[in-house]
Residue, then its C-alpha position, 0 to 999 in steps of 0.5 A: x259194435x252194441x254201445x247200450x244195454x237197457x236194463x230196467x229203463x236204465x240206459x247203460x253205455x258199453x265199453x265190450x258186448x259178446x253174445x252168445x246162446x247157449x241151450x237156445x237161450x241168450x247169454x250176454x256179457x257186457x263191460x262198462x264204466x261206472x262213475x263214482x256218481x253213478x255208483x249207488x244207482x247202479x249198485x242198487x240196480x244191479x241188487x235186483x239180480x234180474x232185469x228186463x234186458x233191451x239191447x237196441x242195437x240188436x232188437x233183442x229183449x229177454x228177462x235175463x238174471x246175473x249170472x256173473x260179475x265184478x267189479x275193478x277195485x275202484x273205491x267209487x265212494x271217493x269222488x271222481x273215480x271211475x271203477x269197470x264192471x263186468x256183467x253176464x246176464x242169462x235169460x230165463x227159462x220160462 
């Protein structure tokens, strides 16, 4: 199973990976963790909508864009939580 994704130098450990391609471009879908430490930097990473995507574990890279998300409904802004994020990246069409 892939355990990271890289996005924009960001290392993010993976609790669920599937991949897929679809129109010969790559379509992953990811689940992680996010801390209530974690949270603002994520959050913000996550603003930019369009990454460098590395996953090592498959020597895969692309420009990838959000295609989907959520979140749990986890207040991270209180301390000590952890809330789940799903996230769907597609690669961009040159």
């Amino acid at each position: 199973m892939v355990s990271k994704i890289i996005l924009n130098d960001r290392v993010i450990q993976l609790s669920s990976y599937e991949e897929e391609k679809v129109n010969g471009f790559y379509k992953v879908s990811v689940i992680f963790d996010v801390t209530s430490k974690e949270y603002h930097d994520i959050a913000t990473l996550l603003y930019n909508g369009t990454f460098d995507v590395k996953i090592p574990e498959k020597e895969l890279m692309f420009r990838g864009t959000i295609y989907n998300y959520s979140t749990s409904v986890t207040n991270l802004y209180e301390e000590n939580q952890v809330g789940q994020y799903k996230l769907t990246l597609v690669e961009e069409k040159d």
